[in-house]
C-alpha positions as CSV (number, residue, x, y, z in Angstrom):
1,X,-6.7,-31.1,-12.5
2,X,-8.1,-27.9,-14.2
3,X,-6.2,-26.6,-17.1
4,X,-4.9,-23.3,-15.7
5,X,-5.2,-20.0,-17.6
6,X,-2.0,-18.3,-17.2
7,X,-0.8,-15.0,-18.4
8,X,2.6,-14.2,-17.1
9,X,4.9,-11.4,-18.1
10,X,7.8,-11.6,-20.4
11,X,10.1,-12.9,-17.0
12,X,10.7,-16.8,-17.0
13,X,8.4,-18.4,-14.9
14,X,9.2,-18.0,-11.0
15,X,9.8,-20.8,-8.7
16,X,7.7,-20.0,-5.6
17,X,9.3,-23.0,-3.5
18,X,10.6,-19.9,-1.4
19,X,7.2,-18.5,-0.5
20,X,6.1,-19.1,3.1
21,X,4.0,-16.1,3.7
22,X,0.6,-14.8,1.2
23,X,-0.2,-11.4,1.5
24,X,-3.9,-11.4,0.2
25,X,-5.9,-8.2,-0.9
26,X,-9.2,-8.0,-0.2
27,X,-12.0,-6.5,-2.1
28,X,-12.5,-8.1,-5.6
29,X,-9.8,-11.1,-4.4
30,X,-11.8,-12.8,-1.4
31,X,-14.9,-10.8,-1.7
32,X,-17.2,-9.0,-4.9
33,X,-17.5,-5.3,-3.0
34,X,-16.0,-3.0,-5.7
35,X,-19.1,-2.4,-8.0
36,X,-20.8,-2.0,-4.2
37,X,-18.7,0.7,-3.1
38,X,-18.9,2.6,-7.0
39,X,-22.2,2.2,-6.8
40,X,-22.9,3.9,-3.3
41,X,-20.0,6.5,-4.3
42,X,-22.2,7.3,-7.6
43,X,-25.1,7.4,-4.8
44,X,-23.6,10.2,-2.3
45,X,-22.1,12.3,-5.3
46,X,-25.7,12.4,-6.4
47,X,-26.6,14.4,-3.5
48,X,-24.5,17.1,-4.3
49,X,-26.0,17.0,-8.0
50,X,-22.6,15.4,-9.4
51,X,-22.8,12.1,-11.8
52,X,-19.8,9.8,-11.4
53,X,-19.4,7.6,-14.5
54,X,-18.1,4.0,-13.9
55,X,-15.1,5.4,-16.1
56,X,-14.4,8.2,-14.1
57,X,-14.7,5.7,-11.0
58,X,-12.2,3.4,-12.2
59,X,-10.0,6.1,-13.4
60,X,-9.8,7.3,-9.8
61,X,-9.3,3.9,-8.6
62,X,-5.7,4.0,-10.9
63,X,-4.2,7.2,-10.0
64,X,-5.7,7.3,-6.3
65,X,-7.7,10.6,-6.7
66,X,-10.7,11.7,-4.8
67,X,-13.9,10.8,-5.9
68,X,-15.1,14.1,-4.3
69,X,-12.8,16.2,-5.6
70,X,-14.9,17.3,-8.3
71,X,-17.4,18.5,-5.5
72,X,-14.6,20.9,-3.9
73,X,-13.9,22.0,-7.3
74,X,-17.5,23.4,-8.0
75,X,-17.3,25.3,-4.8
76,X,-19.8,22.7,-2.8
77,X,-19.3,23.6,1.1
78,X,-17.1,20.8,2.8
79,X,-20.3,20.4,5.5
80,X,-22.2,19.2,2.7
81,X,-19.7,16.7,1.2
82,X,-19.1,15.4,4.3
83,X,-22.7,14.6,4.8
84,X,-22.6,13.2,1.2
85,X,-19.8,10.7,2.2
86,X,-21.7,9.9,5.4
87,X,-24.6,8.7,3.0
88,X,-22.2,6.9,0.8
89,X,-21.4,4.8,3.6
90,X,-24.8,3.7,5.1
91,X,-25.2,2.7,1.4
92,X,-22.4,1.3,1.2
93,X,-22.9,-1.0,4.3
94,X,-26.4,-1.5,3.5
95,X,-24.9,-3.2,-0.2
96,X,-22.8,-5.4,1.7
97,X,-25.5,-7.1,3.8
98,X,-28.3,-7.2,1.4
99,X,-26.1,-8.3,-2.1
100,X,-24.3,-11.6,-3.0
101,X,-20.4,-10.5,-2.9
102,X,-19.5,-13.8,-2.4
103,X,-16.7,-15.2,-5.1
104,X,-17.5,-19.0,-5.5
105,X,-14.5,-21.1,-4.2
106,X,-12.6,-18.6,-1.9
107,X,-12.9,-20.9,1.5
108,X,-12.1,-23.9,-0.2
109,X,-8.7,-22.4,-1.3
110,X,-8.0,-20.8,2.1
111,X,-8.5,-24.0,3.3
112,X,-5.8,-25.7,1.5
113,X,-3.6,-22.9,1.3
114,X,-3.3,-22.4,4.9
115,X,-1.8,-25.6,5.2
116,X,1.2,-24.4,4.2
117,X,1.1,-20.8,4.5
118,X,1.0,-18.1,6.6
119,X,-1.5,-15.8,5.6
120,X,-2.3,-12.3,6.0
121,X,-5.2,-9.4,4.5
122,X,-4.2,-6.5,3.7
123,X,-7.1,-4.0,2.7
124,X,-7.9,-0.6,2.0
125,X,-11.6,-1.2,3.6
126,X,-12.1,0.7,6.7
127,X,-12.2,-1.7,10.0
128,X,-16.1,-1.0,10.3
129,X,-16.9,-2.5,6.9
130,X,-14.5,-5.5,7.1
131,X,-16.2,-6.4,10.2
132,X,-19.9,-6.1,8.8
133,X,-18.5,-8.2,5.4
134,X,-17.2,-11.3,7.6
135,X,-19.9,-11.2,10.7
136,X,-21.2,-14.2,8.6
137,X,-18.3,-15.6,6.8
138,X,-15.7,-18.0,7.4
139,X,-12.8,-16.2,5.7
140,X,-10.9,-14.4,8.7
141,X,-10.0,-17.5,10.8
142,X,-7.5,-18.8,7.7
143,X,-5.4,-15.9,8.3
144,X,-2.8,-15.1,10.9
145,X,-4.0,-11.0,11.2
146,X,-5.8,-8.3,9.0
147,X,-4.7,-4.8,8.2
148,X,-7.9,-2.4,7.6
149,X,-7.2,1.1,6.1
150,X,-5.7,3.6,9.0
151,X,-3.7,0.4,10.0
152,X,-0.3,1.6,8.3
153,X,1.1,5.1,7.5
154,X,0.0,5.5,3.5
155,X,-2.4,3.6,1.6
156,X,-2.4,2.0,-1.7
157,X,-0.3,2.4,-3.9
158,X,2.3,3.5,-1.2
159,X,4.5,0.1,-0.3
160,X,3.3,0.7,3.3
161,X,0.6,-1.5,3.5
162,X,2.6,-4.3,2.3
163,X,5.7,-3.3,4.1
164,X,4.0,-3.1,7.4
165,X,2.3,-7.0,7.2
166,X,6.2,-7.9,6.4
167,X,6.8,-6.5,9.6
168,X,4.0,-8.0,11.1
169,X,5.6,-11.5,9.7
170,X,9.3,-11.0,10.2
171,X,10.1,-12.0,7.3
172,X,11.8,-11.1,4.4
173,X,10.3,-9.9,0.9
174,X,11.5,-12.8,-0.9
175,X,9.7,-15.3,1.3
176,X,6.4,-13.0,0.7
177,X,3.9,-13.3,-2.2
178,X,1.1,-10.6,-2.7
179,X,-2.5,-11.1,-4.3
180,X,-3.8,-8.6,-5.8
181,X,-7.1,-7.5,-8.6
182,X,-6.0,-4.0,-9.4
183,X,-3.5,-1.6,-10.6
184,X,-2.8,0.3,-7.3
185,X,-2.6,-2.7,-5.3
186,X,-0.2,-4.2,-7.9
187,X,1.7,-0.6,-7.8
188,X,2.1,-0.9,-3.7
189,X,3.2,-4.4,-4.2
190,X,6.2,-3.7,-6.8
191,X,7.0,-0.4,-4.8
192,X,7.7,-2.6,-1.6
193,X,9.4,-5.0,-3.9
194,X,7.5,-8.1,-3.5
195,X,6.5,-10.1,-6.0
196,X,3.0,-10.0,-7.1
197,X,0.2,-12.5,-8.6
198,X,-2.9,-10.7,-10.3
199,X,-6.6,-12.6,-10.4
200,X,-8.5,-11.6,-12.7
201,X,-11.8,-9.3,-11.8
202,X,-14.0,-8.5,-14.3
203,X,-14.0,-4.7,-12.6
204,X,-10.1,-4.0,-12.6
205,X,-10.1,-6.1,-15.8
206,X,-9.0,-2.7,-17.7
207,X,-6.3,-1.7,-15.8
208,X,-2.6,-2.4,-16.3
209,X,-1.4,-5.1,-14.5
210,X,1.6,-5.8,-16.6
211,X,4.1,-5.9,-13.8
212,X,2.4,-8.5,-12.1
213,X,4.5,-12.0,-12.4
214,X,1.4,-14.0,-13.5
215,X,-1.9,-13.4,-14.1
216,X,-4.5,-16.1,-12.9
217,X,-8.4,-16.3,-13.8
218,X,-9.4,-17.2,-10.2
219,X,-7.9,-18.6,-6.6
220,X,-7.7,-21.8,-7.7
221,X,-5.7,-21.6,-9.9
222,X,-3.6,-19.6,-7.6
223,X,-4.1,-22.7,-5.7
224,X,-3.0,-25.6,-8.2
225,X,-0.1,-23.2,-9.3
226,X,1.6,-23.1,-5.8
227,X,1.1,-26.5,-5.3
228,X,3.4,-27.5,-8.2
């Protein structure tokens, strides 16, 4: 078996014997979109004669500010921004069929882990750009339903999303285990109090994700470490 990598917080280590239902995030868990989406962001804010710096980026991806704030705030017409954020999306979409954002190993673990579990996606994406990501892949059928973005009231790092697929389940918290890669997934997670695994993504490497129970390097090693 391969030696896992674990980084856990300062809690003892949890016994997940309990957990019947996965709650998987999407983007930079099952698929390699996020640089994708910063990238056509950068692209549409260029329109409008606005850099975005990666840092920037990912500082808005922590505290859940707009990336087009900074256009409002030079007095850019709202017309104009909007026609921006139209471009962002074609580029967006046109990213996700023409790059590789597959993460090596994801089937195979869905695979086992459905097994055992039910399983559930909950995303920020919109519904539009889920679609166009799995027209080719064999993700979706491991999983019992998906909530897109516009799906439940408030998204990340609100506990709605999370709350909402609970819902979905009927069942309780305790019973639930979420996946997340970033800080404000991890942050809707522990606001609907559910306890939380983080895998590692070498684009949300930065942020804190200190109250997540364990830290894991990949899936499968989410995989051997429910298995125990």
């Amino acid at each position: 078996m391969t030696n896992l990598l674990i980084v856990g917080s300062s809690r003892k280590s949890m016994d997940f014997s309990n957990i019947s239902y996965l709650l998987f995030d999407h983007d930079g868990v099952l698929v390699e979109t996020e640089y994708w989406y910063f990238k056509a962001t950068q692209r549409g804010l260029a329109h409008l004669g606005i850099d975005l710096p990666l840092a920037g980026y990912r500082q808005h991806l922590v505290d859940g500010a707009s990336n087009w704030e900074v256009a409002r705030q030079q007095g850019i017409a709202e017309k104009d921004i909007s026609a921006a954020r139209a471009n962002r999306d074609r580029y967006y979409q046109e990213y996700l069929v023409n790059e590789d954002i597959n993460i090596e190993g994801v089937e195979e673990v869905l695979t086992t882990l459905t097994r055992r579990f039910h399983m559930a996606i909950v995303t920020t994406s919109k519904r539009q750009d889920f679609e166009l990501i799995h027209a080719s892949r064999n993700i979706v059928p491991h999983f019992d339903f998906v909530l897109c973005n516009g799906e439940y009231p408030r998204a990340k790092p609100a506990p709605d999303p999370y709350l909402t697929a609970i819902a979905q389940f009927g069942c309780d918290r305790s019973q639930a285990l979420v996946i997340e890669d970033s800080e404000r997934g991890l942050r809707s997670a522990v606001a609907a109090d559910i306890t939380c695994i983080a895998i590692h993504n070498d684009f949300t490497a930065h942020q804190d994700l200190s109250a997540a129970e364990q830290r894991l390097p990949n899936l499968r090693t989410l995989a051997e470490l429910l298995a125990r």
